[in-house]
N, CA, C and O atoms as a GROMACS GRO file, in nm:
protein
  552
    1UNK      N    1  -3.756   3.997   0.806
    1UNK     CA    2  -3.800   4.056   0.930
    1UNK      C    3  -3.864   4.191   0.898
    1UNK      O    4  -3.823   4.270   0.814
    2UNK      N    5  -3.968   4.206   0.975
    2UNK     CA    6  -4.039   4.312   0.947
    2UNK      C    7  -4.010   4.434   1.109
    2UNK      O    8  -3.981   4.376   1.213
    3UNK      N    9  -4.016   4.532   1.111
    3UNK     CA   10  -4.011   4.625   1.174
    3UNK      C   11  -4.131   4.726   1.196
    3UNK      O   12  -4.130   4.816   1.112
    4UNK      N   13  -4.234   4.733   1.290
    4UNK     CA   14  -4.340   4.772   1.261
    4UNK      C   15  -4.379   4.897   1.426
    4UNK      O   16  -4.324   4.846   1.524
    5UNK      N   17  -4.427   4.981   1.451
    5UNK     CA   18  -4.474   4.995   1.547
    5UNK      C   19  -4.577   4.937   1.674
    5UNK      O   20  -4.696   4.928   1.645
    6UNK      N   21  -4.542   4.906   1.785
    6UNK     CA   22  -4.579   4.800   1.878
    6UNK      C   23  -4.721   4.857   1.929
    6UNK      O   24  -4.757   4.974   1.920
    7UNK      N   25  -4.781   4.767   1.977
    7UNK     CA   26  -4.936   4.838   2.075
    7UNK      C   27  -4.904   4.826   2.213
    7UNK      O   28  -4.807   4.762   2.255
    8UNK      N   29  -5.025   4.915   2.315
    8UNK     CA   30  -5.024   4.834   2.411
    8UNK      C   31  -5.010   4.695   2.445
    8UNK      O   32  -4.950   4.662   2.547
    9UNK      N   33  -5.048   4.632   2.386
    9UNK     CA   34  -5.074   4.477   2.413
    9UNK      C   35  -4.941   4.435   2.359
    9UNK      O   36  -4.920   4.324   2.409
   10UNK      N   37  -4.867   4.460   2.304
   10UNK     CA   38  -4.726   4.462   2.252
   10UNK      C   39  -4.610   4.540   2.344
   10UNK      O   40  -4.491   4.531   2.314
   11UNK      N   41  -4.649   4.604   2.438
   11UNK     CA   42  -4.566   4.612   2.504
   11UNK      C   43  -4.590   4.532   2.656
   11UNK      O   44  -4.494   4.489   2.720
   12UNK      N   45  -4.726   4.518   2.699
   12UNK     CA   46  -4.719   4.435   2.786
   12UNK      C   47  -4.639   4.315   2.786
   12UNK      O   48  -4.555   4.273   2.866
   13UNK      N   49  -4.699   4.254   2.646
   13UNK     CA   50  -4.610   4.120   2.613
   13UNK      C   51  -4.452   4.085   2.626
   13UNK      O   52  -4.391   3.984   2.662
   14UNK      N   53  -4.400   4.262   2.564
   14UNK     CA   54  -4.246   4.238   2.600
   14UNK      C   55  -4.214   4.209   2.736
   14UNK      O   56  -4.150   4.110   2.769
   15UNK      N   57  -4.260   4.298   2.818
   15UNK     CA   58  -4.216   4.339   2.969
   15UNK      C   59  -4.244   4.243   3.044
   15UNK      O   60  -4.197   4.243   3.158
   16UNK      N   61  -4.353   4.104   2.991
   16UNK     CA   62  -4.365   4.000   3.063
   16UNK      C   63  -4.259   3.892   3.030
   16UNK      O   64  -4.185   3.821   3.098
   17UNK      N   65  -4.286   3.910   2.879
   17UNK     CA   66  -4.121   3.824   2.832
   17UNK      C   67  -3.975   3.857   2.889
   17UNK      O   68  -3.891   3.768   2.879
   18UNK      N   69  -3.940   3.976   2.945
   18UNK     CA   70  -3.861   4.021   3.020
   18UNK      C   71  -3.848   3.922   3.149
   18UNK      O   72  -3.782   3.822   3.178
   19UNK      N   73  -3.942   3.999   3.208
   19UNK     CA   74  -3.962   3.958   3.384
   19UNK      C   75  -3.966   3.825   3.357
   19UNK      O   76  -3.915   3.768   3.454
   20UNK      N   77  -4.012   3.721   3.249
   20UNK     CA   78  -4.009   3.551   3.287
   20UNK      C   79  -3.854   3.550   3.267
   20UNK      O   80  -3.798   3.527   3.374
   21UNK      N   81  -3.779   3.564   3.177
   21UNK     CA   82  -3.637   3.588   3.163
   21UNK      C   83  -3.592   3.594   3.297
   21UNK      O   84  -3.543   3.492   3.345
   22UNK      N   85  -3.600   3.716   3.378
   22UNK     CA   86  -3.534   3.785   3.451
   22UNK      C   87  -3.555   3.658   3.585
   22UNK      O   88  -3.462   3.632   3.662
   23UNK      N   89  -3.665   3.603   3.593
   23UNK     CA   90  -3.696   3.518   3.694
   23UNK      C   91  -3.658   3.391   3.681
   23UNK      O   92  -3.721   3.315   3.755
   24UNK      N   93  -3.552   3.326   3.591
   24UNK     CA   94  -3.499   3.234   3.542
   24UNK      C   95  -3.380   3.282   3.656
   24UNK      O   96  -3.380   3.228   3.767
   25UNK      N   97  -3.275   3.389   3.621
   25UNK     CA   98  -3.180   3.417   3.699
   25UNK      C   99  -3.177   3.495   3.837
   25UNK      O  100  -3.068   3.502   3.892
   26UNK      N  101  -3.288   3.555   3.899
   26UNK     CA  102  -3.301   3.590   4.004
   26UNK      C  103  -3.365   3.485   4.122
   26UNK      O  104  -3.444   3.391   4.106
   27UNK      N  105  -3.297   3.539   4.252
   27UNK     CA  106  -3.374   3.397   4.355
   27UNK      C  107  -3.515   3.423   4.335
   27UNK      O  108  -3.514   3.546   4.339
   28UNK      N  109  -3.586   3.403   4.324
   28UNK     CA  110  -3.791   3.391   4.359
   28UNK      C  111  -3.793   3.475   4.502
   28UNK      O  112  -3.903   3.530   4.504
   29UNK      N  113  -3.746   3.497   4.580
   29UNK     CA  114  -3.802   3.555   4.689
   29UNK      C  115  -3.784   3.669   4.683
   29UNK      O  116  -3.839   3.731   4.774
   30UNK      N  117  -3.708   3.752   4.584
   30UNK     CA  118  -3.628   3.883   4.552
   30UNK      C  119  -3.802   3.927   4.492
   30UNK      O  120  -3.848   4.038   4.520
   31UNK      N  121  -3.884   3.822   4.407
   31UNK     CA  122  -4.008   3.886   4.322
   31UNK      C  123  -4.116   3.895   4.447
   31UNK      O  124  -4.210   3.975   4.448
   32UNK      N  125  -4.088   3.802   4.550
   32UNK     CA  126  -4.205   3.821   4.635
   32UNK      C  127  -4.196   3.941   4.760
   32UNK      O  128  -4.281   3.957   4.847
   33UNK      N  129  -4.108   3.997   4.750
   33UNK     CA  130  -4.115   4.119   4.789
   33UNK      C  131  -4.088   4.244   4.700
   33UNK      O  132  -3.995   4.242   4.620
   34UNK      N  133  -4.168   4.352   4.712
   34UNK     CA  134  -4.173   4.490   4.651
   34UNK      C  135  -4.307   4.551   4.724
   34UNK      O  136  -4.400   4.496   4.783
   35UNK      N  137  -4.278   4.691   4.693
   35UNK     CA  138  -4.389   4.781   4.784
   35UNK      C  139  -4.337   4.888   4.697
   35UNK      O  140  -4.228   4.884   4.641
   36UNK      N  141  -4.438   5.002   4.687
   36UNK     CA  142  -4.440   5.098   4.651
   36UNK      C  143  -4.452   5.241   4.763
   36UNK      O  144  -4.566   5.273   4.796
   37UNK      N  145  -4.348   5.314   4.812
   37UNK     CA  146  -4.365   5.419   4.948
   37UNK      C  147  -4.355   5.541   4.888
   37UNK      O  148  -4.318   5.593   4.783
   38UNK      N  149  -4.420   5.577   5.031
   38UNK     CA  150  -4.407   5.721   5.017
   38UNK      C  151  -4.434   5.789   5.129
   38UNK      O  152  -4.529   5.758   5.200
   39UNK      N  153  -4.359   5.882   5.156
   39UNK     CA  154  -4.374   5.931   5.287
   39UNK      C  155  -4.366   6.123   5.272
   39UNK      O  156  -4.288   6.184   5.200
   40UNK      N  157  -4.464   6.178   5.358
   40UNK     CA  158  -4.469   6.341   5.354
   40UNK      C  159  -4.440   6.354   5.497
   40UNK      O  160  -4.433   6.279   5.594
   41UNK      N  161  -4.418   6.541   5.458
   41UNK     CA  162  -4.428   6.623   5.553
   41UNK      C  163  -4.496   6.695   5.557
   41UNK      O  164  -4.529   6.742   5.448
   42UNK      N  165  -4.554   6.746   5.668
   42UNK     CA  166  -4.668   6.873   5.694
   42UNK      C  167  -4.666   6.967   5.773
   42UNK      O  168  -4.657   6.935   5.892
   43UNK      N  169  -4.672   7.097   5.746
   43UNK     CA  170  -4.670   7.183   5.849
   43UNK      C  171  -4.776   7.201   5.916
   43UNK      O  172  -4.882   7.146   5.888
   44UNK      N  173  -4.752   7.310   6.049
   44UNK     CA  174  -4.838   7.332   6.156
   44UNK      C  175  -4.960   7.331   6.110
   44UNK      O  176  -5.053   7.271   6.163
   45UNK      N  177  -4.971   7.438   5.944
   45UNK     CA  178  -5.175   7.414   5.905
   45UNK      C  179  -5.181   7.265   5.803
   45UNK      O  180  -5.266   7.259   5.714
   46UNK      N  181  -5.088   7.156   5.824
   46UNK     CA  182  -5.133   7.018   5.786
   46UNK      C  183  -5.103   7.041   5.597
   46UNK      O  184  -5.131   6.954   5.514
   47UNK      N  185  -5.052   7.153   5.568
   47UNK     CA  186  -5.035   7.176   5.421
   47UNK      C  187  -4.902   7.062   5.375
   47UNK      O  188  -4.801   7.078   5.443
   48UNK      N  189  -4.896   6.988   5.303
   48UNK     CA  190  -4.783   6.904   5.218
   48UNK      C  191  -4.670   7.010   5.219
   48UNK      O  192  -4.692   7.110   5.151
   49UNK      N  193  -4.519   7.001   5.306
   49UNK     CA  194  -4.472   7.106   5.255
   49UNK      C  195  -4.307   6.972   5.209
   49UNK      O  196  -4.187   6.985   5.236
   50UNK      N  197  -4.364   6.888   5.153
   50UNK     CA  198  -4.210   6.794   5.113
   50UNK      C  199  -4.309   6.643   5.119
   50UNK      O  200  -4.404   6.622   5.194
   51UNK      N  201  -4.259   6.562   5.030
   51UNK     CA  202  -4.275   6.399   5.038
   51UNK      C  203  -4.143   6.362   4.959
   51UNK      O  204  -4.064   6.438   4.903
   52UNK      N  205  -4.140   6.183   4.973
   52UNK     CA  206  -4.103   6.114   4.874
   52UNK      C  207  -4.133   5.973   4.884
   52UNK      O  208  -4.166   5.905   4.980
   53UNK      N  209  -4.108   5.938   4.724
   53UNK     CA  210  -4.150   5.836   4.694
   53UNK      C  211  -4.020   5.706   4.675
   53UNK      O  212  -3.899   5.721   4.662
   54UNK      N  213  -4.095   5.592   4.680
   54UNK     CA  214  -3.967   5.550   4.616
   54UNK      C  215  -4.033   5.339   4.588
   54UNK      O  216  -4.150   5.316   4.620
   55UNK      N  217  -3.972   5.253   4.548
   55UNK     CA  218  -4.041   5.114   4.551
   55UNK      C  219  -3.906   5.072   4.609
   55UNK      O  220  -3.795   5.124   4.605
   56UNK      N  221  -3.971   4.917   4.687
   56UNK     CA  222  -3.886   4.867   4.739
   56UNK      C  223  -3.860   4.734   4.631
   56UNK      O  224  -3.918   4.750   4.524
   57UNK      N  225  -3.804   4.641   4.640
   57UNK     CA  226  -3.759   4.544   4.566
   57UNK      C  227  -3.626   4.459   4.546
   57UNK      O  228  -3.519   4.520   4.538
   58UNK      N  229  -3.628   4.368   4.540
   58UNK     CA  230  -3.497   4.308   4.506
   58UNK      C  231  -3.364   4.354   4.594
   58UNK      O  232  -3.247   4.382   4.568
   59UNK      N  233  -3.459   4.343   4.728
   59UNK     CA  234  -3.352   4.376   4.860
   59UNK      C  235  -3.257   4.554   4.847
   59UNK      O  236  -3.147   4.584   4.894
   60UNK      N  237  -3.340   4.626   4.780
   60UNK     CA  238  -3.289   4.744   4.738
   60UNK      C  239  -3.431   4.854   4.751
   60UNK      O  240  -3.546   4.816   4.731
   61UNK      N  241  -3.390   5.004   4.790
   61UNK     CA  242  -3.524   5.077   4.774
   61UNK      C  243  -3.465   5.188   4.643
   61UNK      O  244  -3.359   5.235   4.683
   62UNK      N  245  -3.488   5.224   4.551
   62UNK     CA  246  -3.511   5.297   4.421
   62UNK      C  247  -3.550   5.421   4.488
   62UNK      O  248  -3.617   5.373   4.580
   63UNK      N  249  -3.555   5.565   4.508
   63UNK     CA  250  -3.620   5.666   4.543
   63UNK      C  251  -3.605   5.715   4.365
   63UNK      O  252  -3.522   5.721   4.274
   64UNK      N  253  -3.737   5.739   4.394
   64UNK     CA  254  -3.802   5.817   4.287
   64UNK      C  255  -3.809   5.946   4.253
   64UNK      O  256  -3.755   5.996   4.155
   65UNK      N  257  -3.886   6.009   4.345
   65UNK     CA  258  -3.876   6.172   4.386
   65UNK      C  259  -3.876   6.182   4.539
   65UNK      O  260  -3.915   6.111   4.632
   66UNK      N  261  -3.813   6.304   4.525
   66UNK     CA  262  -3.789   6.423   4.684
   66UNK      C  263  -3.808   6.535   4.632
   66UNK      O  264  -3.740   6.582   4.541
   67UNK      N  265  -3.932   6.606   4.704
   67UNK     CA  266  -3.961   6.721   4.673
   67UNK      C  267  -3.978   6.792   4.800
   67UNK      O  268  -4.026   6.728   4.893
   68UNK      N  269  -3.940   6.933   4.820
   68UNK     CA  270  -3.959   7.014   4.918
   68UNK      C  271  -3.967   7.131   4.874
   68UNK      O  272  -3.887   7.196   4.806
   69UNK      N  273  -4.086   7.160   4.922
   69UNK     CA  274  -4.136   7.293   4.897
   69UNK      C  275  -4.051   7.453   4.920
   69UNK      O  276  -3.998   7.483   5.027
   70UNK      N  277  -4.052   7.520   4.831
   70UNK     CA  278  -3.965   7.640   4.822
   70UNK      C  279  -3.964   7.745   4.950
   70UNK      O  280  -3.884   7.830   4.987
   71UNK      N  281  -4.041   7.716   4.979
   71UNK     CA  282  -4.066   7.768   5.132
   71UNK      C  283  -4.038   7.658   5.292
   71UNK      O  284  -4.053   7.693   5.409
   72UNK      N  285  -4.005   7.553   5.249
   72UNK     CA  286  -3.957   7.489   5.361
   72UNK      C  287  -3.786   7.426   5.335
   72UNK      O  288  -3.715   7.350   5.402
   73UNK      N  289  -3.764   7.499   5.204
   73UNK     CA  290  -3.597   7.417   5.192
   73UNK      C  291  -3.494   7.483   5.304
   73UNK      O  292  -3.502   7.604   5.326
   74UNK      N  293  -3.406   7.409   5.368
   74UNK     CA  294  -3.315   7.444   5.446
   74UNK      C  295  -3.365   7.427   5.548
   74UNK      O  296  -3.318   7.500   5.636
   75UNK      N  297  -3.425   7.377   5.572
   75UNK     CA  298  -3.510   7.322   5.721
   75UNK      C  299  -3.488   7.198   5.753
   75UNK      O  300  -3.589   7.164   5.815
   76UNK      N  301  -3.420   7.115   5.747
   76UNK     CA  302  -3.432   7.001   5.746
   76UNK      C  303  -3.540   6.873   5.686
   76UNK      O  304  -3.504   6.755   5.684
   77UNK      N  305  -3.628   6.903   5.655
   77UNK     CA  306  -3.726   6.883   5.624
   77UNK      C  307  -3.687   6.771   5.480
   77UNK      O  308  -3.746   6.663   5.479
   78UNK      N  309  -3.619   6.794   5.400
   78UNK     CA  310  -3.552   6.720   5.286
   78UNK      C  311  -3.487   6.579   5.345
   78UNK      O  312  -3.500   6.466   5.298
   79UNK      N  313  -3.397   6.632   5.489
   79UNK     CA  314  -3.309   6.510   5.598
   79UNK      C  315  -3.448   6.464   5.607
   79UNK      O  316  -3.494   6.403   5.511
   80UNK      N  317  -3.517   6.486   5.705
   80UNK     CA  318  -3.613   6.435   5.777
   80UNK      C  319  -3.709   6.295   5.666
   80UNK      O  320  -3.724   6.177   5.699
   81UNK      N  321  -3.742   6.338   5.578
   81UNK     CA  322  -3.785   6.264   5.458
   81UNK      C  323  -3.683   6.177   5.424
   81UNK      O  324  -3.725   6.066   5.452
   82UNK      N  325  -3.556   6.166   5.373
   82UNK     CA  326  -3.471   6.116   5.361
   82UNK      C  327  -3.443   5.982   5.448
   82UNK      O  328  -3.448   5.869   5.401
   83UNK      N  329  -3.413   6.016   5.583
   83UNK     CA  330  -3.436   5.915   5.685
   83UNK      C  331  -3.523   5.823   5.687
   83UNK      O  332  -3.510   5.706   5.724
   84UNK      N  333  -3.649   5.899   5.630
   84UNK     CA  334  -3.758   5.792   5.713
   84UNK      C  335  -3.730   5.697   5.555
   84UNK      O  336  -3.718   5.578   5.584
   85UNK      N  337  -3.721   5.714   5.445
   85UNK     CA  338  -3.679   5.608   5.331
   85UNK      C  339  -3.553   5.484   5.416
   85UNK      O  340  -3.561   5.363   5.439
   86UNK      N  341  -3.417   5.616   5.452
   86UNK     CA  342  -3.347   5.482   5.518
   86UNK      C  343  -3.392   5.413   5.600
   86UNK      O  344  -3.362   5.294   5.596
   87UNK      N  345  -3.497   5.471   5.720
   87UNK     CA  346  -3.544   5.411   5.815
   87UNK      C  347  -3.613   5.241   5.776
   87UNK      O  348  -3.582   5.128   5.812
   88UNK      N  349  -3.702   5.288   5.702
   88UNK     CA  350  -3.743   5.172   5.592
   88UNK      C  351  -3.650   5.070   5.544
   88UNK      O  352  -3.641   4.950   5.569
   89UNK      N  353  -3.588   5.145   5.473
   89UNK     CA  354  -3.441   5.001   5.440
   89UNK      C  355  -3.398   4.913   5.533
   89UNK      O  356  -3.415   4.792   5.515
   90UNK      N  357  -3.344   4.953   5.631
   90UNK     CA  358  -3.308   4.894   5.740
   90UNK      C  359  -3.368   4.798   5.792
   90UNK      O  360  -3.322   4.688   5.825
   91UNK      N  361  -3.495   4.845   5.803
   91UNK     CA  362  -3.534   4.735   5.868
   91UNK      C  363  -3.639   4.632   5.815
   91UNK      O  364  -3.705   4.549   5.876
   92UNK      N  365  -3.634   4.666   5.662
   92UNK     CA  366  -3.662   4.572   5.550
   92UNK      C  367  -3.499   4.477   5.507
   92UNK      O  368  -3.505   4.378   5.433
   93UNK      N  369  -3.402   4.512   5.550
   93UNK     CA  370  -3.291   4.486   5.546
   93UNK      C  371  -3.268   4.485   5.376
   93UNK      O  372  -3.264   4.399   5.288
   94UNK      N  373  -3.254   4.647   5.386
   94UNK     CA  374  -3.211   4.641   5.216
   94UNK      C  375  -3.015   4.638   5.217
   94UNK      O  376  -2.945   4.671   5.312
   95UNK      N  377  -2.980   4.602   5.115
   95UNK     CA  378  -2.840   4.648   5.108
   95UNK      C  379  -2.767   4.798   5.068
   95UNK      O  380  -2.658   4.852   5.089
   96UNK      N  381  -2.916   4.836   4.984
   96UNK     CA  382  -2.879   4.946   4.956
   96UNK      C  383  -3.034   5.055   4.898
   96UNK      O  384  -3.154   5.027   4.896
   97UNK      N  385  -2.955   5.188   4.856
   97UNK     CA  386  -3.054   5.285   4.844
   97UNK      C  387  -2.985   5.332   4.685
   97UNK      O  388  -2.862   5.338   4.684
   98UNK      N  389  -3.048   5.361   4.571
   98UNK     CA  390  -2.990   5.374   4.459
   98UNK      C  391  -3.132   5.531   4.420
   98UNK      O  392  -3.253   5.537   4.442
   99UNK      N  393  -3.019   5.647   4.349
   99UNK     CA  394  -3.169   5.742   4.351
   99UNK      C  395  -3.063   5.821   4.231
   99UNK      O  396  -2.941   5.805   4.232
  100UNK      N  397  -3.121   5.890   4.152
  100UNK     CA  398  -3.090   6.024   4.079
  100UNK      C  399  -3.128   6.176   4.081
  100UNK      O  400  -3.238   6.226   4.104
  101UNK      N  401  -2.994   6.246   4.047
  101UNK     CA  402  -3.040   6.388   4.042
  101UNK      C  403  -3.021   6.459   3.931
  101UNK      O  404  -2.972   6.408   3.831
  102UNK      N  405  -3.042   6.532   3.936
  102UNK     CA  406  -2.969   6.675   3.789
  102UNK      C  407  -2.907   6.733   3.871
  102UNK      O  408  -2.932   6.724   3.991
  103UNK      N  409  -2.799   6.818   3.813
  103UNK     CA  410  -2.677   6.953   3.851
  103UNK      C  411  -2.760   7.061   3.952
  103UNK      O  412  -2.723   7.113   4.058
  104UNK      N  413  -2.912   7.077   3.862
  104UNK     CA  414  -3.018   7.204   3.915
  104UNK      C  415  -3.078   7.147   4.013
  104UNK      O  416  -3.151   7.224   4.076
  105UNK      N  417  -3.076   6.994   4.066
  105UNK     CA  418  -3.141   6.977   4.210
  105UNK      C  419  -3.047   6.974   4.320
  105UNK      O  420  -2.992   7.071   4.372
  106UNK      N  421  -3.028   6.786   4.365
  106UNK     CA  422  -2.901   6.808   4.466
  106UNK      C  423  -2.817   6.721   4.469
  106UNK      O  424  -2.827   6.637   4.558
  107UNK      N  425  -2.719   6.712   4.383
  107UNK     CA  426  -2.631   6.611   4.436
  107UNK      C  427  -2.556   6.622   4.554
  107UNK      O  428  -2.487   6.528   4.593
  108UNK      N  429  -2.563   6.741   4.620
  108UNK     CA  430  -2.405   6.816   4.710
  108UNK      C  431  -2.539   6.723   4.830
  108UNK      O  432  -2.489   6.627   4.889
  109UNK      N  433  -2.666   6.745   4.858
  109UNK     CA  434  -2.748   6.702   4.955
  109UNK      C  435  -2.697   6.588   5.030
  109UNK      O  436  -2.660   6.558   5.144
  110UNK      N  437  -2.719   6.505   4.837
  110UNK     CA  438  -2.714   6.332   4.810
  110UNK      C  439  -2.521   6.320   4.913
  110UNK      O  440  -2.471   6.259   5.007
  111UNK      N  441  -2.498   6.382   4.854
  111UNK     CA  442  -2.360   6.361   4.918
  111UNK      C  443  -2.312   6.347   5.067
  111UNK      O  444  -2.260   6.265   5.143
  112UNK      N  445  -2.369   6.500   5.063
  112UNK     CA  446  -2.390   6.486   5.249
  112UNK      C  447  -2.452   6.406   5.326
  112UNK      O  448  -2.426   6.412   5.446
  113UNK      N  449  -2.519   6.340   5.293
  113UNK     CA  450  -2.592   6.190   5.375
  113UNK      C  451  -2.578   6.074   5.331
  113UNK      O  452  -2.661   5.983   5.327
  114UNK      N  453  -2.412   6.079   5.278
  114UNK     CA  454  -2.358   5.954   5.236
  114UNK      C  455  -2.362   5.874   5.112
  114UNK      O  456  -2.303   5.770   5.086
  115UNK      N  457  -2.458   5.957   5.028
  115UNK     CA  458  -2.436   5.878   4.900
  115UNK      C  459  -2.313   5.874   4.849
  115UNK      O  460  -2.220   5.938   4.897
  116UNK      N  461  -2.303   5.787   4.733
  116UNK     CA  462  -2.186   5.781   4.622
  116UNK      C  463  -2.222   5.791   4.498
  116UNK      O  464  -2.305   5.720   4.442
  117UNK      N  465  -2.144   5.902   4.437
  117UNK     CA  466  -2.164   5.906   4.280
  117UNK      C  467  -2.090   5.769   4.215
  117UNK      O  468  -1.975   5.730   4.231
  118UNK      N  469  -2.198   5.709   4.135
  118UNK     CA  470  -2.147   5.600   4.091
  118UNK      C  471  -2.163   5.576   3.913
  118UNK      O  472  -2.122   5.484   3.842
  119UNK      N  473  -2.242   5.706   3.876
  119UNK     CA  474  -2.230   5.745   3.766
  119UNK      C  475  -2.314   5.887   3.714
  119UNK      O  476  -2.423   5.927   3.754
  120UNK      N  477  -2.231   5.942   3.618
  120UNK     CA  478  -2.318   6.073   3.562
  120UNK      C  479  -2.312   6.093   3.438
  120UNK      O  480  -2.208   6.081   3.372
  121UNK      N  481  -2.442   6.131   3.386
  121UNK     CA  482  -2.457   6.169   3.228
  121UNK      C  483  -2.442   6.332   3.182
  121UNK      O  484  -2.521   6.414   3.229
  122UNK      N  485  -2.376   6.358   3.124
  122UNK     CA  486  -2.365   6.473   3.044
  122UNK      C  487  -2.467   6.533   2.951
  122UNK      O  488  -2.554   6.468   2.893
  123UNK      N  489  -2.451   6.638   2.945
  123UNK     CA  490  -2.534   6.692   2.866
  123UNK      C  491  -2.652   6.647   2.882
  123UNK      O  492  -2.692   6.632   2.767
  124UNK      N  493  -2.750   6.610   2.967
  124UNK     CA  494  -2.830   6.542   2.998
  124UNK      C  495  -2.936   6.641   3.128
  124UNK      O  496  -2.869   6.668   3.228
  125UNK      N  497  -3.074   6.690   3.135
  125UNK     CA  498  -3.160   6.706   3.048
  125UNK      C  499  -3.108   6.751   2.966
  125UNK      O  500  -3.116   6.662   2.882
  126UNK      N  501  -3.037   6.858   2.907
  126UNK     CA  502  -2.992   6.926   2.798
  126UNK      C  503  -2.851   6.982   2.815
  126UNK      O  504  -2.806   6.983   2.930
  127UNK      N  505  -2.768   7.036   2.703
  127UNK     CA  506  -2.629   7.065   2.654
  127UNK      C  507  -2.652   7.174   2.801
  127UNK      O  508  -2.732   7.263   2.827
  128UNK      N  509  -2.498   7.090   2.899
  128UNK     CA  510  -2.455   7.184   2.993
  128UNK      C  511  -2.520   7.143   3.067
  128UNK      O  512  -2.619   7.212   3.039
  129UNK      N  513  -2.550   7.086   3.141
  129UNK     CA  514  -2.635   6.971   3.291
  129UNK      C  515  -2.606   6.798   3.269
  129UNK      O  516  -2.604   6.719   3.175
  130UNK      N  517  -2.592   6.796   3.374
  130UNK     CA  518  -2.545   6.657   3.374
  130UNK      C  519  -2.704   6.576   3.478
  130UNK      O  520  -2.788   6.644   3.537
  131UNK      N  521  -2.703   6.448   3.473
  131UNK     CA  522  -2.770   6.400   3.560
  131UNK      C  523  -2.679   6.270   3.645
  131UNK      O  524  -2.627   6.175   3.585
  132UNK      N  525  -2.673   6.289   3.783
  132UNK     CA  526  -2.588   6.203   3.871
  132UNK      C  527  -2.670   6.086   3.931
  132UNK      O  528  -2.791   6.096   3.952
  133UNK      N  529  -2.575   5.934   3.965
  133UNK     CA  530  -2.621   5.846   3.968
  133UNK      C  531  -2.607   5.819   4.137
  133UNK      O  532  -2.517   5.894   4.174
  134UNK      N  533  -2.635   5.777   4.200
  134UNK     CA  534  -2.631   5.757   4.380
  134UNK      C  535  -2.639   5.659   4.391
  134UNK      O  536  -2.708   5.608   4.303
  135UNK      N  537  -2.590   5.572   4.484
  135UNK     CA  538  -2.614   5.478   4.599
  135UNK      C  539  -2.546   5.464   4.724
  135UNK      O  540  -2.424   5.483   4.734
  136UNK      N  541  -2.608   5.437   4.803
  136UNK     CA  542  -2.583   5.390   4.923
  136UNK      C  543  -2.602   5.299   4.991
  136UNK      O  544  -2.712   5.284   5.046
  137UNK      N  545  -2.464   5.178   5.011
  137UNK     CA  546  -2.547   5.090   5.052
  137UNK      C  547  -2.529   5.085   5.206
  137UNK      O  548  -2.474   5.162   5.284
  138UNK      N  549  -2.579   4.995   5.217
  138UNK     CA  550  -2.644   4.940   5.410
  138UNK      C  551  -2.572   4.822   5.481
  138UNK      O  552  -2.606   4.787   5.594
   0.00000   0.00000   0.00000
């Protein structure tokens, strides 16, 4: 066996060899739905002051990022974004909402609107920060 560095075209190949795998044991209707969201906020002069992102899939939505601008935190504005992701779930009828944080963003947020720590890494970006695991389901 040889051990070599992969190409593009070498990694496509894996990730399709994956997903045919993966579609052996998942129902088929779990692949025919996914979406990719995202939803902002704007203030009075229409400036971006918060979005987030997140994909839907496999009866579950993934949030990606939540960002709110340093000048609109504590405003609700973080909730408000937040919602409209659950809003989405719901009535895509997800079971659940699965997302991550670091120590330096928010888990205490994640908490307050019901998530569950369901796992955390140490030392993680670096020695002395942890990164926390969330979900919530529906």
């Amino acid at each position: 066996m040889k051990i070599q560095t992969g190409t593009k075209e070498d990694r496509t190949f894996i990730r399709e060899q994956l997903i045919a795998y993966n579609r052996q044991h998942v129902p088929k209707a779990l692949y025919e739905q996914s979406e990719e969201l995202c939803f902002t906020a704007s203030n009075e002069k229409g400036e971006c002051i918060g979005g987030i992102t997140a994909s839907y899939g496999w009866q579950h939505i993934h949030v990606q990022f939540l960002w709110v601008s340093d000048t609109a935190r504590q405003a609700g504005v973080g909730t408000r974004l937040l919602q409209a992701i659950e809003g989405y779930a719901k009535e895509a009828r997800c079971t659940k909402i699965l997302l991550d944080t670091f120590d330096f963003q928010a888990p205490d947020f994640y908490r307050k609107h019901g998530y569950e720590e369901y796992g955390r890494l140490t030392d993680h970006p670096s020695i002395g920060q942890s990164q926390y695991f969330f979900v919530k389901r529906l």
